[in-house]
N, CA and C atoms as an extended XYZ file, in Angstrom:
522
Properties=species:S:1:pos:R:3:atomname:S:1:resname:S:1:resid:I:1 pbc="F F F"
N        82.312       23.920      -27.952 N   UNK     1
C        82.415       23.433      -29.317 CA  UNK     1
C        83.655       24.045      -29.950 C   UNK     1
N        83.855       23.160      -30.643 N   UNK     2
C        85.451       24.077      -31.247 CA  UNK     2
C        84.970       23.350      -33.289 C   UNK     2
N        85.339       24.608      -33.996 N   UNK     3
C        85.602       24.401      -35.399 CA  UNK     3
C        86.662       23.629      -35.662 C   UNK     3
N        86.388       22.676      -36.716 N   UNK     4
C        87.696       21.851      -36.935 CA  UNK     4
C        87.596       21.785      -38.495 C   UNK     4
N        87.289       23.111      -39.169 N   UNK     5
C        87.415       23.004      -40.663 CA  UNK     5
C        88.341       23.497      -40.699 C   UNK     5
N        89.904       23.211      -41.305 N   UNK     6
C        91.139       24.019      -41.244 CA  UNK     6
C        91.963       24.388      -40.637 C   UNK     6
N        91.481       23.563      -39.082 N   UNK     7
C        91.962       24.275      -37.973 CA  UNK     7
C        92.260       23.243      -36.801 C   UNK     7
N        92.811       23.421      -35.668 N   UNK     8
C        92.117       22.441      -35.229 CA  UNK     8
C        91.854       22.976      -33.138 C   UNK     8
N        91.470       22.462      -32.087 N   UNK     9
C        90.909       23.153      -31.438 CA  UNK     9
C        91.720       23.897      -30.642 C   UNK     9
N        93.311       24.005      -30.701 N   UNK    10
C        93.873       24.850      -29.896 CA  UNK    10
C        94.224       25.846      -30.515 C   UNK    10
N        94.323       25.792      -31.756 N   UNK    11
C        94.652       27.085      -32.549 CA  UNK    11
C        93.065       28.059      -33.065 C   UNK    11
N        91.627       27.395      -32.809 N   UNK    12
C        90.555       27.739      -32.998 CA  UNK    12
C        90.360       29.086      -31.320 C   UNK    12
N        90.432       27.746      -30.579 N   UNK    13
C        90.577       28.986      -29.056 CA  UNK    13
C        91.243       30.318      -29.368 C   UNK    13
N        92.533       30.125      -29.798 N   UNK    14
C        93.420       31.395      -30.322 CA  UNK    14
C        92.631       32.173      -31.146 C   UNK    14
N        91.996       31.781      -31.942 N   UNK    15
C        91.533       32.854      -32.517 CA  UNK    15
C        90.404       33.721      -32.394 C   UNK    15
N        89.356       32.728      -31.398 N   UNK    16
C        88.286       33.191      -30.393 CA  UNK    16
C        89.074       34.398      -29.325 C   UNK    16
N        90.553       33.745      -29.074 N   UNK    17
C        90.609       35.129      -28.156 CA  UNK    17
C        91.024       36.532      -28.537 C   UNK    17
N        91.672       36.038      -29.414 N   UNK    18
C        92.578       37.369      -30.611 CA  UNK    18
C        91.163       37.888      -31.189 C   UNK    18
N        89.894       37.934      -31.352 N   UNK    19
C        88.989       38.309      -31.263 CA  UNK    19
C        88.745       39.285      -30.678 C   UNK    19
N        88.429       39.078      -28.926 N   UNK    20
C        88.110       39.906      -28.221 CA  UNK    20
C        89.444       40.579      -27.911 C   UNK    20
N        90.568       40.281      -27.979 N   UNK    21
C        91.528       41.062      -27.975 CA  UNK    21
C        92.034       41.332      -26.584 C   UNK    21
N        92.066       40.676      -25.761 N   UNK    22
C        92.906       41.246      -24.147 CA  UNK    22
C        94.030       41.140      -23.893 C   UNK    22
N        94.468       41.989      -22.844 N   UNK    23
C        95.635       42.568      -22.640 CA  UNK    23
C        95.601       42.598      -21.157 C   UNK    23
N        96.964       43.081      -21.352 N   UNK    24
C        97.555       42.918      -19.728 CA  UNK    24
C        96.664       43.161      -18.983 C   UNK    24
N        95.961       42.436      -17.661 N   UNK    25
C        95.330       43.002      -16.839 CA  UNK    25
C        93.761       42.836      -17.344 C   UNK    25
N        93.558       42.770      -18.103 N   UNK    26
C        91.960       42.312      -18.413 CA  UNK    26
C        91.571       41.122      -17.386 C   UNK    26
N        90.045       41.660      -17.529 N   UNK    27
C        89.697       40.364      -16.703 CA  UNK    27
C        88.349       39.687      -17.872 C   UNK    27
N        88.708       38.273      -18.347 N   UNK    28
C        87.949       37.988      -19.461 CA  UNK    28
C        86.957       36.803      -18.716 C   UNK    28
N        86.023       36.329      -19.234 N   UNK    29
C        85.338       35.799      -18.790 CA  UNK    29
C        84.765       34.775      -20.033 C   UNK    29
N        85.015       33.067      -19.597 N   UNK    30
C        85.297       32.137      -20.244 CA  UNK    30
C        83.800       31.409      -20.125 C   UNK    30
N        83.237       31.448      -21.008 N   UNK    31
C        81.627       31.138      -20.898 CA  UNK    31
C        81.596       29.583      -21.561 C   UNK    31
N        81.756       28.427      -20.736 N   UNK    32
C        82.050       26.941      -21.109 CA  UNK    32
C        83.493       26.488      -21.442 C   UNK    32
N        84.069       26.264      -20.069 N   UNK    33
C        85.216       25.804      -20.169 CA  UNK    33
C        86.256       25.044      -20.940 C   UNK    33
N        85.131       23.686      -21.111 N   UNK    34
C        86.177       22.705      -21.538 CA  UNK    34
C        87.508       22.488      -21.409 C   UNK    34
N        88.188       21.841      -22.442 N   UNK    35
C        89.572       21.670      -21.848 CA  UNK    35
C        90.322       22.708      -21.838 C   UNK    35
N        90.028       24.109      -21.753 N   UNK    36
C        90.339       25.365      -21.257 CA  UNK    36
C        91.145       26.259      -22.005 C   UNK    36
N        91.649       25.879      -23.500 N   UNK    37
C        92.431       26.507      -24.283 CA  UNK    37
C        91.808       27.956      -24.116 C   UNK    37
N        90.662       28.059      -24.499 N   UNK    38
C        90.697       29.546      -24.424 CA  UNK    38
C        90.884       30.737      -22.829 C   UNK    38
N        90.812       29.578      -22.000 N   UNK    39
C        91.256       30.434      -20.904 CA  UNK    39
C        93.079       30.473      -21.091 C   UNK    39
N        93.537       29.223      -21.085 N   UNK    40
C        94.904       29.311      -21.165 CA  UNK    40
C        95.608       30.645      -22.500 C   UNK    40
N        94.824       30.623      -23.768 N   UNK    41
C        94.889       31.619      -24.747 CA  UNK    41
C        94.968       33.413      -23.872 C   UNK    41
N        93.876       33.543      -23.427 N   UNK    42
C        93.628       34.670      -22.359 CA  UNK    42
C        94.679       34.867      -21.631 C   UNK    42
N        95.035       33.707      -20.632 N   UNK    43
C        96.162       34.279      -19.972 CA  UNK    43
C        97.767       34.456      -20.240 C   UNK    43
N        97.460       33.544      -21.511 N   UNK    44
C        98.945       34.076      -22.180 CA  UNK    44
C        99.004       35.258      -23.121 C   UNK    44
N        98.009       35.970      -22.696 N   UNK    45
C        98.202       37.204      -23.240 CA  UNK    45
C        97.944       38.611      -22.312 C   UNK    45
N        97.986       38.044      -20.697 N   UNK    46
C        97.935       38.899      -19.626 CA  UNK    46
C        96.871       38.818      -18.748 C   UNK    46
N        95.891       38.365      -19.286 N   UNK    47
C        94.447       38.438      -18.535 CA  UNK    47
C        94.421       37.366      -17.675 C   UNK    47
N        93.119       38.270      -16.735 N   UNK    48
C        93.120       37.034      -15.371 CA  UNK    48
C        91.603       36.518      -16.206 C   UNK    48
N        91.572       35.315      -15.971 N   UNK    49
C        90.096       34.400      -16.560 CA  UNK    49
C        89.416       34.003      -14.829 C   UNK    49
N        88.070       34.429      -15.472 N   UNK    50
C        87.222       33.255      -14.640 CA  UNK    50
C        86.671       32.825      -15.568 C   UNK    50
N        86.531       31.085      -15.295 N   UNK    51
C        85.856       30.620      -16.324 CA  UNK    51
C        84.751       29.263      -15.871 C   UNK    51
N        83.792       29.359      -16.769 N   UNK    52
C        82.357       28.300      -16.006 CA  UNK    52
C        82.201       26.826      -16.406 C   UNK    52
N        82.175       26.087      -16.141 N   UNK    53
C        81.962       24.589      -16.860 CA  UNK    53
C        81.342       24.120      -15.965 C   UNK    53
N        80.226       23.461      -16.772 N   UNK    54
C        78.730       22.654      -15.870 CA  UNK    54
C        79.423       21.182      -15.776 C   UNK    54
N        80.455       20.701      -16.676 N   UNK    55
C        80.343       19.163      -16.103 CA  UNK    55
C        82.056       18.806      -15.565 C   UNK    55
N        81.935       18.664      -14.318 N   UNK    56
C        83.266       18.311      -13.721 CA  UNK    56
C        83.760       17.000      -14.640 C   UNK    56
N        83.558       16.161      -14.992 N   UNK    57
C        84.313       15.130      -15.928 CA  UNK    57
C        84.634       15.469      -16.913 C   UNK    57
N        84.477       16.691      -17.435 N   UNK    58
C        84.997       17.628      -18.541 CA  UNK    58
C        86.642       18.138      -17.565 C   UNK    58
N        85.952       18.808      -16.614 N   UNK    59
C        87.418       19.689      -15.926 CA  UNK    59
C        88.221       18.194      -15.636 C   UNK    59
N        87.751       16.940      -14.946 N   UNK    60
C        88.761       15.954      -14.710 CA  UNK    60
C        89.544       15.606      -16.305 C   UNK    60
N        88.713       15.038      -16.873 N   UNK    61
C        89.855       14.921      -18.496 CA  UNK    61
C        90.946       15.726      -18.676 C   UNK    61
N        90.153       17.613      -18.231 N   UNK    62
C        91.398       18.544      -18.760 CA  UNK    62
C        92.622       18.235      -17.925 C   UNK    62
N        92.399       17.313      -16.648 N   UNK    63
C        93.320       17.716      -15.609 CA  UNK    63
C        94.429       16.417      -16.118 C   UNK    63
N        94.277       15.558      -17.172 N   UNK    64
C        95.435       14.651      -17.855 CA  UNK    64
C        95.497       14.875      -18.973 C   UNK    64
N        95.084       16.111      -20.000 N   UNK    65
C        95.355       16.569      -20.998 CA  UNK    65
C        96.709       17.532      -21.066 C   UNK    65
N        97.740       17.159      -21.698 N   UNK    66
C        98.938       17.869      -21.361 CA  UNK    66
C        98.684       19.336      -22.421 C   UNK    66
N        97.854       19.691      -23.186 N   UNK    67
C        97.650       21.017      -23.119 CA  UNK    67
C        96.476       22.086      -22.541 C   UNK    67
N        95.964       20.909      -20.988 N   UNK    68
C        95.423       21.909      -20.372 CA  UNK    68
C        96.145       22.234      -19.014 C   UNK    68
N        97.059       22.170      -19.136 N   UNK    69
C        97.849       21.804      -17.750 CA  UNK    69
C        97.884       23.474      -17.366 C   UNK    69
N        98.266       24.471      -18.222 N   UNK    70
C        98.358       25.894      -17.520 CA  UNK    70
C        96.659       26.510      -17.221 C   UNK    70
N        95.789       25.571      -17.395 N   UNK    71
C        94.577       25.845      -16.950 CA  UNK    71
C        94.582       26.214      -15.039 C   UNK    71
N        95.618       25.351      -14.929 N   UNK    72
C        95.602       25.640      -13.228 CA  UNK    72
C        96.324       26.798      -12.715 C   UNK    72
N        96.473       27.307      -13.590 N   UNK    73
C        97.688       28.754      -13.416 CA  UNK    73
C        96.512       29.784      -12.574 C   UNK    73
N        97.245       30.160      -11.721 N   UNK    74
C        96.557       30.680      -10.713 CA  UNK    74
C        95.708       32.100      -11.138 C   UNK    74
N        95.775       32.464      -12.376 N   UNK    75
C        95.655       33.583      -12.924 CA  UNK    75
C        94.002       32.768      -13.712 C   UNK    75
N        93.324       31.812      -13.473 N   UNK    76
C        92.279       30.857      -13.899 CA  UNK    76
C        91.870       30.781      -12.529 C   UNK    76
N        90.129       31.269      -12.937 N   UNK    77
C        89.184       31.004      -11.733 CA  UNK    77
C        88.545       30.024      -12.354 C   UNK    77
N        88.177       28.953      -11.654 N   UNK    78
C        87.320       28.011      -11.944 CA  UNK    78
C        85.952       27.774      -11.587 C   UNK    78
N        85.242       28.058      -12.175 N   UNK    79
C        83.542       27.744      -11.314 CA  UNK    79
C        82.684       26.603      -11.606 C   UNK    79
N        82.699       25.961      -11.285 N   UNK    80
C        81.279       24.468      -11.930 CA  UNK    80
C        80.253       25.071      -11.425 C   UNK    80
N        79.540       24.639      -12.398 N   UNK    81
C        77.897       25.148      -12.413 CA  UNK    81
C        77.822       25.351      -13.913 C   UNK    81
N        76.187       25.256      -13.437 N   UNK    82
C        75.603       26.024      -15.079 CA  UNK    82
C        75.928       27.268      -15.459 C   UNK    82
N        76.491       27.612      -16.181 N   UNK    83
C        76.392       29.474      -16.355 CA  UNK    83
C        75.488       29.455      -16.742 C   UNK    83
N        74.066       29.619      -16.654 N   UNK    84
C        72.907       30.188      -16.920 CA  UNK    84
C        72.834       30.958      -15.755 C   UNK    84
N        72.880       29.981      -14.645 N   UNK    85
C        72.769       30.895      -13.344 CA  UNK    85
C        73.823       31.406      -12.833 C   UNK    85
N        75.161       30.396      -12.982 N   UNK    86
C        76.382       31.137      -12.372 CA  UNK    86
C        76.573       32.718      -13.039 C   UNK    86
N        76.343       32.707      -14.227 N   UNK    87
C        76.178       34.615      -14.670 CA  UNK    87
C        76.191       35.159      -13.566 C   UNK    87
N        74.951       35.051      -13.590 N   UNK    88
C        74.198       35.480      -12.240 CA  UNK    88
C        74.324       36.235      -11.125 C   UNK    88
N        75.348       35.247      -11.115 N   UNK    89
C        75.739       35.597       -9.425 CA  UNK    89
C        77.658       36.657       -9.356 C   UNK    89
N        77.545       36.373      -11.162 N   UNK    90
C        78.780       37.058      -10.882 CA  UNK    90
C        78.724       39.000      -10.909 C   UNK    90
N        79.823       39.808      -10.603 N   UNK    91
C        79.857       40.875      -10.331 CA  UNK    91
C        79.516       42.108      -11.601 C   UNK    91
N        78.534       42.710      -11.677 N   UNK    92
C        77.867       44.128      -12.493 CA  UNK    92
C        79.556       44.577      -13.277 C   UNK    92
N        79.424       44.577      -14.547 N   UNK    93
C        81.009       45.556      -14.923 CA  UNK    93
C        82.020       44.789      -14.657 C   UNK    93
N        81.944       44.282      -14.831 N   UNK    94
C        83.541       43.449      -14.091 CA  UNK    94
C        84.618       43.207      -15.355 C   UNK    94
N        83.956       42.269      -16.209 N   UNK    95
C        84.746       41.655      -16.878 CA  UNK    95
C        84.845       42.766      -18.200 C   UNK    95
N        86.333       42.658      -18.854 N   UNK    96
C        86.809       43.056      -19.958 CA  UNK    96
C        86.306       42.642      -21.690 C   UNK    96
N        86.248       41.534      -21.527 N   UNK    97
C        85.798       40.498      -22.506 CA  UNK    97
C        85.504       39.024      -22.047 C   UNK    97
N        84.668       38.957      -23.174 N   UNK    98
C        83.866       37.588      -22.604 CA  UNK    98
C        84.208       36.735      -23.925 C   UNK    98
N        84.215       35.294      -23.952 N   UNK    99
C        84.258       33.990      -24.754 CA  UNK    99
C        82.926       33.272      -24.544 C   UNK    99
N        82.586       32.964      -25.327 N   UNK   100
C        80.823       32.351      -24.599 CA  UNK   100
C        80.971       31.235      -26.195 C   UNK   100
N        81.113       30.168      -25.419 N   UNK   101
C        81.876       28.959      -26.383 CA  UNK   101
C        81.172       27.626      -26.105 C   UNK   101
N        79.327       28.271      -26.057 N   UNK   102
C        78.453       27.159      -25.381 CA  UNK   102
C        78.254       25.419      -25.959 C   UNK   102
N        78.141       24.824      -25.726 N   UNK   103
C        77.499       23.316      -26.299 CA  UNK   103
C        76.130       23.810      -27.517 C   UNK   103
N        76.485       22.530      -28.038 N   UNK   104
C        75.104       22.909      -29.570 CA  UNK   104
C        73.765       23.579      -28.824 C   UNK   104
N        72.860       23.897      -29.222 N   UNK   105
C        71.424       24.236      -29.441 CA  UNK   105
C        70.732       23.422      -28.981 C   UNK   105
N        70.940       21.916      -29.059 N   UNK   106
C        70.068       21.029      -28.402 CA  UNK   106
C        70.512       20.556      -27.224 C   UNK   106
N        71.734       20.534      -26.703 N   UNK   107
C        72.434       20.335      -25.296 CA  UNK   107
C        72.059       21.661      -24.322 C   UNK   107
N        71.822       23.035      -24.814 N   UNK   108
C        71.992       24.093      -23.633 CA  UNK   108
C        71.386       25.103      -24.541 C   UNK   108
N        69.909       24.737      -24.850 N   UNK   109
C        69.277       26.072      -25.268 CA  UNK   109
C        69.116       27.494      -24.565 C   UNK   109
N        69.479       27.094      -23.573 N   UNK   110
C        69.539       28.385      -22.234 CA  UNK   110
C        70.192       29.338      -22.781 C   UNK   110
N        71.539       28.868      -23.102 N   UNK   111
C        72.823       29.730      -23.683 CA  UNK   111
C        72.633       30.281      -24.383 C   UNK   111
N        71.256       30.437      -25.184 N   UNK   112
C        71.536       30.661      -26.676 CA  UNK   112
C        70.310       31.942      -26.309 C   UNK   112
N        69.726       31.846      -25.168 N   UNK   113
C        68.328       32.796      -24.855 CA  UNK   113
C        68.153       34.308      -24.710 C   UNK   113
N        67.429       35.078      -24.849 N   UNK   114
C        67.471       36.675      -24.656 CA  UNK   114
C        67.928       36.731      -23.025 C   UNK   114
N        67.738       35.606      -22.142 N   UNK   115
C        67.613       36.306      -20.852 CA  UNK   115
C        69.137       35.832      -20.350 C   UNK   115
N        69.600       34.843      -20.824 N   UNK   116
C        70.791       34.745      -20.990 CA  UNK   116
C        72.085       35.667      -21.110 C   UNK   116
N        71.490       36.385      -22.089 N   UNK   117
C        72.189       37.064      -23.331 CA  UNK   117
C        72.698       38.401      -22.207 C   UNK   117
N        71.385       39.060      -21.753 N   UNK   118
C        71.045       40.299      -20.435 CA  UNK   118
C        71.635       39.452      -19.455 C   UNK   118
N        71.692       38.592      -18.831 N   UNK   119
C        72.790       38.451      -17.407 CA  UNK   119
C        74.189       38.640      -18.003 C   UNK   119
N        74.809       38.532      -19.288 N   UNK   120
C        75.966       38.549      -19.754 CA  UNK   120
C        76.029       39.439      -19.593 C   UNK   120
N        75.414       40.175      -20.757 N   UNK   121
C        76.100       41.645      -20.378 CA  UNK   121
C        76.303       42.560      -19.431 C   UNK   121
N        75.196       42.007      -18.651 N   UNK   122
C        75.369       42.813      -17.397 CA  UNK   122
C        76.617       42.852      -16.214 C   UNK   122
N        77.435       41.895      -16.593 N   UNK   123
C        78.695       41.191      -16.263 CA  UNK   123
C        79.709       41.810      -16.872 C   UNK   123
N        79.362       42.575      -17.944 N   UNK   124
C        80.825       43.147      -19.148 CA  UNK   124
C        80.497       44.774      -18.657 C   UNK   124
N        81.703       45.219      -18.686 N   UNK   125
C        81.979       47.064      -18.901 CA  UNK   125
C        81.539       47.408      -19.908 C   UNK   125
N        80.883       48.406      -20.173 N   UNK   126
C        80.502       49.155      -21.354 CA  UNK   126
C        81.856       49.230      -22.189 C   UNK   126
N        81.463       48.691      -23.322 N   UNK   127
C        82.431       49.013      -24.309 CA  UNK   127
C        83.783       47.545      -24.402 C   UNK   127
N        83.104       46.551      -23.932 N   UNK   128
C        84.216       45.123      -23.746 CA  UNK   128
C        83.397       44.155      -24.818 C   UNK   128
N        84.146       43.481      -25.458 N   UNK   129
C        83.898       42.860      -26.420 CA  UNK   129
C        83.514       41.142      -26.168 C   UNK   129
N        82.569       40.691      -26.493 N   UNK   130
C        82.333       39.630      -26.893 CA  UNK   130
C        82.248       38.392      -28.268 C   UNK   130
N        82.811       37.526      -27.939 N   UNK   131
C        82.884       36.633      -28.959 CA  UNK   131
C        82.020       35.466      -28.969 C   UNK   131
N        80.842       35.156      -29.700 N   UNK   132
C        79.536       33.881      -29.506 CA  UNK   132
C        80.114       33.127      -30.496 C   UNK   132
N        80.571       32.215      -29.929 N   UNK   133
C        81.008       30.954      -30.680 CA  UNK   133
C        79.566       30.013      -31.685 C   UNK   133
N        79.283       30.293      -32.688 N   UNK   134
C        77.934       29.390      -33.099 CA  UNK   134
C        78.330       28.848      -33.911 C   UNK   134
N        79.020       28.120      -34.735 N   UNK   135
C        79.251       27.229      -36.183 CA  UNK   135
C        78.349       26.857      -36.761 C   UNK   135
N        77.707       26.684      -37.684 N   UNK   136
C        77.097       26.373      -38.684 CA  UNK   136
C        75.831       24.913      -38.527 C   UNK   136
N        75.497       25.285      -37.403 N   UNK   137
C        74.028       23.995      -37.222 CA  UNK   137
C        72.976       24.530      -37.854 C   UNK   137
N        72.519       23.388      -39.018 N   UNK   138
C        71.436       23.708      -39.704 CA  UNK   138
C        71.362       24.109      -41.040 C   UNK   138
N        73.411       24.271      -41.472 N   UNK   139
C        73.515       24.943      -43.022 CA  UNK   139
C        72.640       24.023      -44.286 C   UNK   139
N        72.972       22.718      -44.094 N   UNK   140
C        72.284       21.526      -44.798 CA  UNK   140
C        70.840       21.810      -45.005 C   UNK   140
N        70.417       22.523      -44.243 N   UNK   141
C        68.818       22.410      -43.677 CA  UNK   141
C        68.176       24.134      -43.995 C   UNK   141
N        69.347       24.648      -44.396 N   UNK   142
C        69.112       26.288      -44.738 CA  UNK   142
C        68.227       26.816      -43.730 C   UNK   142
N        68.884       26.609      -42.201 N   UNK   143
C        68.576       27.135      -41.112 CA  UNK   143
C        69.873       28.111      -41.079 C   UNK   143
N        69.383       29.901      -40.807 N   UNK   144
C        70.466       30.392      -40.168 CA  UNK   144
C        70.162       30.378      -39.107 C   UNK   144
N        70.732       30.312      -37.671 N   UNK   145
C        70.684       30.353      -36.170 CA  UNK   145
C        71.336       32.199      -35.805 C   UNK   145
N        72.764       32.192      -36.859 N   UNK   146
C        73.002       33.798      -36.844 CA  UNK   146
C        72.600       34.925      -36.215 C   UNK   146
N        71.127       34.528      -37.440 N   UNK   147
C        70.884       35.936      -37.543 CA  UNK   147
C        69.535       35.860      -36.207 C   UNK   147
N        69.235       35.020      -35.681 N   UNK   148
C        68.130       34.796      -34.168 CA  UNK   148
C        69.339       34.894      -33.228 C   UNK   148
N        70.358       34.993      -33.003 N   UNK   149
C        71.565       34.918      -32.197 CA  UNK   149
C        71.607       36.492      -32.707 C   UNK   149
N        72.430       37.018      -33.265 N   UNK   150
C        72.537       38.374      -33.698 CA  UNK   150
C        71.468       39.309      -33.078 C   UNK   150
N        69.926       39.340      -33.261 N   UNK   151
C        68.833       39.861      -32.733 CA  UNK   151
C        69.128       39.932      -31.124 C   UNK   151
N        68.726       38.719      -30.613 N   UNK   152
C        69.170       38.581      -29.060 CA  UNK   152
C        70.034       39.582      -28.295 C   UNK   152
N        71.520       39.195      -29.045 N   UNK   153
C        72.175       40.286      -28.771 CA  UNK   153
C        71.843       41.370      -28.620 C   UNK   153
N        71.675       41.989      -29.843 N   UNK   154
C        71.034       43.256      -29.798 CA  UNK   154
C        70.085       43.838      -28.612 C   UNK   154
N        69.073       43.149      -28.527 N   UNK   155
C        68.012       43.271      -27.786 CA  UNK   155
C        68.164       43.127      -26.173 C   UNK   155
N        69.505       42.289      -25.515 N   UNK   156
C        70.206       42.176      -24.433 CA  UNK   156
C        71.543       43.723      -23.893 C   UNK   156
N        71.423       44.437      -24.928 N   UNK   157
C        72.718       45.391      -24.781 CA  UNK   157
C        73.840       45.351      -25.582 C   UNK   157
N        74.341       44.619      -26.799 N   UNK   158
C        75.262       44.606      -27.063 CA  UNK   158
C        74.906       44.878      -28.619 C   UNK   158
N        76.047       45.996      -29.248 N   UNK   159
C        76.376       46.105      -30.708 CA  UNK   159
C        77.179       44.941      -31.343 C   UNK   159
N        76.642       44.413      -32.996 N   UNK   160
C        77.286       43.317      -32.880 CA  UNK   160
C        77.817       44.292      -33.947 C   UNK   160
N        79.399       43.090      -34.302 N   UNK   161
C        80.300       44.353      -35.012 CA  UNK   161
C        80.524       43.837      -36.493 C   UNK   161
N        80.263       42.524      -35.524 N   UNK   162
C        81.173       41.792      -36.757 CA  UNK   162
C        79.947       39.751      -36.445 C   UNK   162
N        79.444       39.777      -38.026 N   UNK   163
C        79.378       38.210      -38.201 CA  UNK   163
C        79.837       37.607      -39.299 C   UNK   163
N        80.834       36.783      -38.363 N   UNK   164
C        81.596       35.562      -39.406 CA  UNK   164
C        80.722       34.251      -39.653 C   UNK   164
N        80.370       34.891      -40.500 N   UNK   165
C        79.292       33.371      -41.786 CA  UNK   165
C        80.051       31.793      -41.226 C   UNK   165
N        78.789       31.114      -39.998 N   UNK   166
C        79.302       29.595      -40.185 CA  UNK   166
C        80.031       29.855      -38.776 C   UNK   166
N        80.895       30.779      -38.369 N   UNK   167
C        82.011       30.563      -37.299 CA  UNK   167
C        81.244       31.716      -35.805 C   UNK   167
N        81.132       32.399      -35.854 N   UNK   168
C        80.338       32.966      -35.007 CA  UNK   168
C        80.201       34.611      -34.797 C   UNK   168
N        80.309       35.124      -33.488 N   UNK   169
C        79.334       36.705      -33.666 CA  UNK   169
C        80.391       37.285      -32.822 C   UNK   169
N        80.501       38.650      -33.581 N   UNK   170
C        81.680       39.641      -32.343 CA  UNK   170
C        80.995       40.558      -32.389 C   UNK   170
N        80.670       40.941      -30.796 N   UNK   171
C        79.527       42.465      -30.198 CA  UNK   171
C        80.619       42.888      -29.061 C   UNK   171
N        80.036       43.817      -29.286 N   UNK   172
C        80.615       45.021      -27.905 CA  UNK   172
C        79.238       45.460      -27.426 C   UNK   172
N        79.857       45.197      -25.420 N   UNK   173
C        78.970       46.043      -24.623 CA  UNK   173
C        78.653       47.525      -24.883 C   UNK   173
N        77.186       47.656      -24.503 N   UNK   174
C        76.728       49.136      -25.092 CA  UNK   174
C        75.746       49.541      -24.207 C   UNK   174
């Protein structure tokens, strides 16, 4: 999902990554691919990405989108699959920072789950920052999702540091 109040989705990625903040040599970890700005964001700022996307006709589009073209930069791991399970299978500590930039609430409630939440972190170094992309489903309806997202966290390993009202959640592994 990308915010498009003010913004629009390649300069939104940018700011999802200037978030978690990586640097040379990080290894960040891109939680729903899409057309890959925020991996491409990541690696133009040094970091190697692996990154997950469940629907290959998503990765084919990116592959004639002329600003996903440095998505193929060899410094981009690509995985299809669900990350519910691909987490999973990836390596204890590894990653520097994570982007977790899932589909709404009603497409991939998985993403949004406590048990979810614990395979992530278990994937991040103590002390690497995460960014939960959630925008504002439900403001009309005076549903916060936030602050049940915020809890999770918590309750999975991670301090949250920072919530931006409407745009989403910044935690560090703990």
């Amino acid at each position: 999902m990308h915010n498009i109040v003010g913004t629009d989705p390649w300069n939104d990625a940018k700011r999802k990554v200037e978030l978690v903040g990586p640097s040379k040599g990080d290894r960040v970890l891109d939680v729903c691919t899409g057309l890959g700005y925020t991996a491409i964001h990541s690696v133009k700022r040094g970091a190697e990405v692996v990154s997950i996307e469940k629907d290959q006709w998503v990765l084919e589009i990116a592959e004639f989108n002329p600003w996903s073209r440095e998505l193929s930069s060899p410094r981009v791991t690509l995985l299809l699959g669900d990350a519910f399970e691909v987490v999973e299978d990836l390596p204890e500590g590894f990653f520097d920072a994570a982007v977790h930039d899932p589909p709404r609430f009603g497409l991939a409630g998985e993403l949004y789950s406590l048990e979810f939440y614990t395979r992530l972190r278990r994937t991040l170094r103590r002390g690497a920052r995460l960014f939960h992309y959630t925008g504002w489903p439900g403001k009309h309806r005076g549903i916060n999702i936030q602050a049940g997202i915020a809890k999770r966290l918590r309750a999975s390993g991670f301090r949250v540091l920072r919530v931006l009202k409407g745009y989403g959640i910044l935690a560090e592994a703990v």
